[in-house]
N, C-alpha and C positions, 0 to 999 in steps of 0.2 A: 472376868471381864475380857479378858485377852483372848482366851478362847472360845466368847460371845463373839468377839471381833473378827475373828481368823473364821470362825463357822459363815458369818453373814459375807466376807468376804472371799468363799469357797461357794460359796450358794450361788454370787452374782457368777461369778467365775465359771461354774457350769453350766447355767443359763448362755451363756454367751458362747460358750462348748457344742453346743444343740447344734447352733449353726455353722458354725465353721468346719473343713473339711482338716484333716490332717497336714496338710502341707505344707515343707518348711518356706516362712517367708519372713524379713526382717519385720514384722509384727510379732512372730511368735518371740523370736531373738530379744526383744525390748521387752517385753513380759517377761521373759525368764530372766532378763535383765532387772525386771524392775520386783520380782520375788529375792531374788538374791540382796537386793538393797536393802528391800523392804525387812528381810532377816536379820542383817549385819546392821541395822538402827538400830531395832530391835533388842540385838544384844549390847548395844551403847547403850539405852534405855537401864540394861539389867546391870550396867558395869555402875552406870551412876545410882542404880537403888539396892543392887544388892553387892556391891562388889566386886576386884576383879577376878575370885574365885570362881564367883555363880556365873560370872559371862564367859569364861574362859570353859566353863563345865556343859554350857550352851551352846558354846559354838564348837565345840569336841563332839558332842551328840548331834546336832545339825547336819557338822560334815559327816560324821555314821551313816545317820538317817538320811544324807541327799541321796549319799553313793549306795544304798540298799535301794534306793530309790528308783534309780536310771539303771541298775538291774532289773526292776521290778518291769521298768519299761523295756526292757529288752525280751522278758516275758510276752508282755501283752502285743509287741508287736509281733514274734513269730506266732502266737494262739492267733491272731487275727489274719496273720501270711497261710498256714494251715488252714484255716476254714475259708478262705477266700471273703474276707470281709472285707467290702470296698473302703472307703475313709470317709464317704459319704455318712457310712450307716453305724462307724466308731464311736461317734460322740455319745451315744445315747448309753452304749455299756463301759464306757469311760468314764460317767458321769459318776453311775454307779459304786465302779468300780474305786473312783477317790473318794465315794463319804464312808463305802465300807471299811477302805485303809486309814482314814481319822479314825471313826468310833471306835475299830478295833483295836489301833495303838493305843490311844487312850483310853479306853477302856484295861487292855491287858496291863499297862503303865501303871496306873494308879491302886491295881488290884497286885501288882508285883510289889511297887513301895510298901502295901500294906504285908504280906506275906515277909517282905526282909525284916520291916520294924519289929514285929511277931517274933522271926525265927532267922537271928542273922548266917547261919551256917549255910543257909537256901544259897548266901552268895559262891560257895565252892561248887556247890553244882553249877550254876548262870556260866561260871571259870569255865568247867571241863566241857559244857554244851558249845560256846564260844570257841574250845579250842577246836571242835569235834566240827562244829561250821564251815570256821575258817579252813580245814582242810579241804570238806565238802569239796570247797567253792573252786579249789582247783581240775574238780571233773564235774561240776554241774553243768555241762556241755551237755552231757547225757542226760542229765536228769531236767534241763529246763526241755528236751525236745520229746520228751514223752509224756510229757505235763501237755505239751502243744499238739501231741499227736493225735488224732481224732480216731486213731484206730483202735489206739495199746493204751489209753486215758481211761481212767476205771470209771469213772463221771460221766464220757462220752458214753461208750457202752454202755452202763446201767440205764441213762436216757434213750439210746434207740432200741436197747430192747424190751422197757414197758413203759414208756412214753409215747402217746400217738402223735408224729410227725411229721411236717414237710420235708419234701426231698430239697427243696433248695432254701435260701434267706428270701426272705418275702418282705424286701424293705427292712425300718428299722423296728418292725414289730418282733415280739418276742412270742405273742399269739395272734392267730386268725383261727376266724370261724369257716368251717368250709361244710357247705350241705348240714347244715345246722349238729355239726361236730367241731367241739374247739380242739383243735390241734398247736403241737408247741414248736416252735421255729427253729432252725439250726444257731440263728440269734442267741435263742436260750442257754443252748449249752455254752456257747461261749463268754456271757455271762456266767453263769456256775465255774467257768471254769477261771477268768478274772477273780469271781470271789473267793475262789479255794486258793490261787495266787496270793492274794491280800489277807487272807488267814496265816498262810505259810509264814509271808515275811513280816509279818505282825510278831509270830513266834520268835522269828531270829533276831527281831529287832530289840526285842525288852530285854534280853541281856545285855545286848551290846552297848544302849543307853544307861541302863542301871549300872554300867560299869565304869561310868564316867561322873554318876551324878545320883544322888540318895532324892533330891528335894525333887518334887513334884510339878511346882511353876515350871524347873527347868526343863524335866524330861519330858514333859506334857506340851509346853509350846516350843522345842529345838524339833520336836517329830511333827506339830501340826504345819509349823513352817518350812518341812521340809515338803511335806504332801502337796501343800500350796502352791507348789511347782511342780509337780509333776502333768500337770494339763499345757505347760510351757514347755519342759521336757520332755515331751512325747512329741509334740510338732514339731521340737527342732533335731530330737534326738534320734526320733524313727528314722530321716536318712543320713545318717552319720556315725553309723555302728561299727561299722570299721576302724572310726578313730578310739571309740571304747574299745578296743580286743581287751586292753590289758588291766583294764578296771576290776575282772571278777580278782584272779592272781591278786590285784593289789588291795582288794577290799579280803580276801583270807590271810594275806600277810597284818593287815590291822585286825582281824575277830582273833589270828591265835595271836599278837601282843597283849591286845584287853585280857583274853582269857588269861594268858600268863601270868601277867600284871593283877590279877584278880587271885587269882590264886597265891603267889607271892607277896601279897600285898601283907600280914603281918611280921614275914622277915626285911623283905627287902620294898620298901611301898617307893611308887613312882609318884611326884607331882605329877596335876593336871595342865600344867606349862610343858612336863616334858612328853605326858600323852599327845596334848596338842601337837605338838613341834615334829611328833612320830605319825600321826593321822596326813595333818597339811602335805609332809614331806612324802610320804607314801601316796598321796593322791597324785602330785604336783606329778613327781616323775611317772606313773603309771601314765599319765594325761597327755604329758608331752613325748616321752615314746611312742605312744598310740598314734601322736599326732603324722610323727614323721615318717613311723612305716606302712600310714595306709594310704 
């Protein structure tokens, strides 16, 4: 039922996306405002039905899942600064772009719980892919701008060399008919390239979640209500990226803990009060250094 709820109100939510242009303005700010509340209820909800275990395990995956999240946007905005996509013409592969990152979490979510129940030893690998992430993430500088590159993107390529194309975005079409040839719009690829993005951190995200949390309700609605922001965090976050510099650093410093912590976890096992208190506390300052050196 909750994720009947969070769908129908992801559905209005891009409807309303259609029209609006990117730009930060205190309407987006109150909506991301009002996603983050609408979360933190939500886990008051789970504290009074399921305990303060499962809402504490809720809101440890949440803050994972925001902060993969407003990476995910830092993505989509340099693929859309690379192809010259105006913010008129965003909304329609942003749309997209967030019900691919629902289905896909959840989907990979509930098909990971099944595989741990199965085969609990799956969790030392989730461990070492987590620790191998969070390293990543200290030079995916490079690797978020060849993802974005239209030149060296293996995506792009394979589409302009047998895909027949327009040379420029043709509006917010992703095809037109020309001389009764349908041709695919540079639109397209960046679409394709959005959903190869939301594939990516689909994958990185179900460790990071399952590391915090076995039960289902949780990891299935702390990731759908982090996505449910992401169409607020893209308008406010596209000009304010400077203040994230130190978000990726601070989001590998928590993948190698969980993985640590996952891996260690039948000698030396951590509460999820003191995961919590290590996530909060690693965002907190990463958030307010960013703040004052940019």
């Amino acid at each position: 039922m909750v994720n009947g709820a969070c769908a129908s109100s992801l559905y209005a939510d891009l409807i309303a996306l259609e029209t609006q242009s990117a730009a930060i303005s205190r309407s987006a700010v109150r909506q991301a405002l009002f996603w983050v509340a609408l979360a933190l209820a939500f886990g008051g909800v789970l504290w009074e039905w399921r305990g303060a275990e499962a809402a504490q395990q809720y809101l440890a995956g949440y803050l994972i899942e925001l902060g993969l999240s407003v990476d995910n946007v830092f993505l989509f905005v340099l693929i859309f600064a690379r192809f010259g996509v105006e913010p008129r013409h965003q909304a329609r592969v942003l749309s997209w772009g967030f019900i691919t990152a629902v289905v896909l979490r959840v989907t990979f979510l509930v098909a990971g719980i099944g595989v741990i129940r199965r085969f609990p030893p799956v969790l030392y690998f989730f461990g070492a892919f987590l620790l191998y992430t969070g390293v990543r993430l200290f030079g995916s500088r490079r690797r978020a701008g060849s993802i974005a590159d239209p030149e060296n993107n293996r995506v792009a390529r394979f589409c302009r060399r047998f895909l027949p194309m327009t040379e420029t975005i043709e509006g917010p079409q992703f095809f037109i008919v020309e001389n009764g040839r349908r041709l695919v719009t540079p639109l397209f690829i960046v679409l394709l390239l959005i959903e190869a993005a939301d594939f990516v951190f689909a994958l990185d995200s179900l460790p990071a979640v399952l590391a915090v949390t076995k039960s289902a309700l949780v990891a299935t609605t702390s990731n759908t209500f982090a996505v449910l922001g992401l169409r607020s965090l893209y308008l406010v976050i596209s000009g304010m990226i400077p203040r994230f510099r130190l978000l990726k650093p601070g989001l590998g410093i928590i993948l190698i803990f969980i993985g640590a912590k996952m891996l260690a976890a039948p000698w030396f096992p951590i509460s999820t009060s003191a995961s919590l208190g290590v996530i909060v506390g690693v965002l907190a300052v990463c958030l307010m250094a960013g703040k004052r050196s940019s």
